[in-house]
LOKEVEX-730679 format. One record per residue (C-alpha): residue number from 1; residue in one letter; x, y, z. Coordinates in pm, whole numbers. Each point is the difference from the previous one (the first is absolute). Layout:
N
<atom k="NUM" r="a" px="X" py="Y" pz="Z"/>
...
***
This chain:
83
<atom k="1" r="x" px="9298" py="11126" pz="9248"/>
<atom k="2" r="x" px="-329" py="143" pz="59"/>
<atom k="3" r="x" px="-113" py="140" pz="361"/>
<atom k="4" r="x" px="-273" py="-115" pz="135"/>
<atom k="5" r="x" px="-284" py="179" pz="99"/>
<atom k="6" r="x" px="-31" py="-171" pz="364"/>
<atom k="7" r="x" px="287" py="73" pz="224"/>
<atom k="8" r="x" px="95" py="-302" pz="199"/>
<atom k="9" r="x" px="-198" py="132" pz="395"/>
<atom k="10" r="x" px="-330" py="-29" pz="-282"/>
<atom k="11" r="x" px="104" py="-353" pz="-174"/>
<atom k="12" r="x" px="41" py="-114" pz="367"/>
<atom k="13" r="x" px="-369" py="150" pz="103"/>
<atom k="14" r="x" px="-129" py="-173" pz="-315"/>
<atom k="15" r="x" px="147" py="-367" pz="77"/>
<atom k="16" r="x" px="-121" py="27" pz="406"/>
<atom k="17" r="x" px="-367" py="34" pz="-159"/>
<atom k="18" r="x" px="49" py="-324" pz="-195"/>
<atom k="19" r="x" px="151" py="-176" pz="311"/>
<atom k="20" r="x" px="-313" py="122" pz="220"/>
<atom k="21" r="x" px="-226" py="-233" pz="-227"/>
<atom k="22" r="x" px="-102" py="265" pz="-179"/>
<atom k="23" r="x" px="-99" py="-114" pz="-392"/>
<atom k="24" r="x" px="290" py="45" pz="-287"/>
<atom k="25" r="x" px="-236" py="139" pz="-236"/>
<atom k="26" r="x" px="-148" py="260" pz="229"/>
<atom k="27" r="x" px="307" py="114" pz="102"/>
<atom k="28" r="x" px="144" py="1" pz="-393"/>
<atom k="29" r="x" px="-336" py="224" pz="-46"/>
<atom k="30" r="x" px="78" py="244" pz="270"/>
<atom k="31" r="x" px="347" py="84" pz="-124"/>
<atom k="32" r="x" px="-9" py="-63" pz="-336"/>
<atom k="33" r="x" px="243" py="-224" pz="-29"/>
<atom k="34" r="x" px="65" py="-287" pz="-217"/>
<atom k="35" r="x" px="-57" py="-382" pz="136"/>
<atom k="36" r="x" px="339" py="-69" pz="-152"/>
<atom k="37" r="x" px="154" py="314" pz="210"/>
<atom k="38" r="x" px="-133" py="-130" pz="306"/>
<atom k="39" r="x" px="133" py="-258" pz="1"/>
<atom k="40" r="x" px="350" py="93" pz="-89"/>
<atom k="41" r="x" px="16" py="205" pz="229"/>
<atom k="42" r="x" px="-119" py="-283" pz="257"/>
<atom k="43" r="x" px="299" py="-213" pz="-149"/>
<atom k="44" r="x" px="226" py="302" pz="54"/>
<atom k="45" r="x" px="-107" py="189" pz="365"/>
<atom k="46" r="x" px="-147" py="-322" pz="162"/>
<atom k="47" r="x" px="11" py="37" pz="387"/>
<atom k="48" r="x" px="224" py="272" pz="-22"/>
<atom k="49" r="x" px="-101" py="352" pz="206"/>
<atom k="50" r="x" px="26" py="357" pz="-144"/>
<atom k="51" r="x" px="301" py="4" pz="248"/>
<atom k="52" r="x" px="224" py="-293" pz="-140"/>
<atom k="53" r="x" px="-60" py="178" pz="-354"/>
<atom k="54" r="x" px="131" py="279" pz="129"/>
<atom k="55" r="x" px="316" py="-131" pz="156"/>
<atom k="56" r="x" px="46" py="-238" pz="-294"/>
<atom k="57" r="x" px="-9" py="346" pz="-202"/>
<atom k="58" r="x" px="232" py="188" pz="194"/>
<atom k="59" r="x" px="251" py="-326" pz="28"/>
<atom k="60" r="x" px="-6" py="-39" pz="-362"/>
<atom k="61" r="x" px="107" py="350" pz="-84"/>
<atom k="62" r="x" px="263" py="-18" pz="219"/>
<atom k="63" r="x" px="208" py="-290" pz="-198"/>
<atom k="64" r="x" px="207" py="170" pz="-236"/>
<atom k="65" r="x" px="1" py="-119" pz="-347"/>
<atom k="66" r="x" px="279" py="-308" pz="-53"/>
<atom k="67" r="x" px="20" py="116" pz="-372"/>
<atom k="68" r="x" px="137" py="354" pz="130"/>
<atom k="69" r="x" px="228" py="-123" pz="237"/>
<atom k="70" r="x" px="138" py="-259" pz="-244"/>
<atom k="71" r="x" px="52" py="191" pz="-277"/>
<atom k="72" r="x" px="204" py="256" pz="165"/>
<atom k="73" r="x" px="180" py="-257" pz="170"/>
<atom k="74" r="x" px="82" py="-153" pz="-328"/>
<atom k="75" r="x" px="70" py="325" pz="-137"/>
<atom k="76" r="x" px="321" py="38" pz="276"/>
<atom k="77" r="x" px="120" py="-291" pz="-51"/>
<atom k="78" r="x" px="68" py="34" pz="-368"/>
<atom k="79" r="x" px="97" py="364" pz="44"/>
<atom k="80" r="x" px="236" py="-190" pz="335"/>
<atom k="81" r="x" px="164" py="-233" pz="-259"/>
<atom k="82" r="x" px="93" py="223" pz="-297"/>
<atom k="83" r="x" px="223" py="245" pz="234"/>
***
């Protein structure tokens, strides 16, 4: 997947300026962003603060991977059975 060029603190910034009745098309214009983009990325951060993102990003990366944990699970219990 590709990175974005706006880190999520900026996408944040961008959205308040549309929610202080500021116009979409001046605020597409300033960035250089797509109207499409913007409103993705409404869809996506809506209401949320740089410091939800963050915790959501920390929490996230914290969750080890089921598939890991399965397959070695798995993996015991045939090795387990064949002794």
């Amino acid at each position: 997947m590709r990175k974005s060029r706006f880190t999520e603190s900026q996408i944040v910034a961008v959205l308040k300026q549309g929610e202080a009745a500021l116009p979409v098309a001046e605020i597409l214009l300033e960035h250089g962003i797509s109207n499409a983009t913007y409103f993705q990325w409404r869809a996506k951060y809506a209401g949320a603060t740089v410091d939800e993102l963050k915790r959501l990003r920390s929490s996230k990366s914290r969750t080890p991977s089921s598939n890991g944990c399965t397959r070695s699970w798995r993996w015991r219990m045939r090795r387990s059975k064949t002794s």
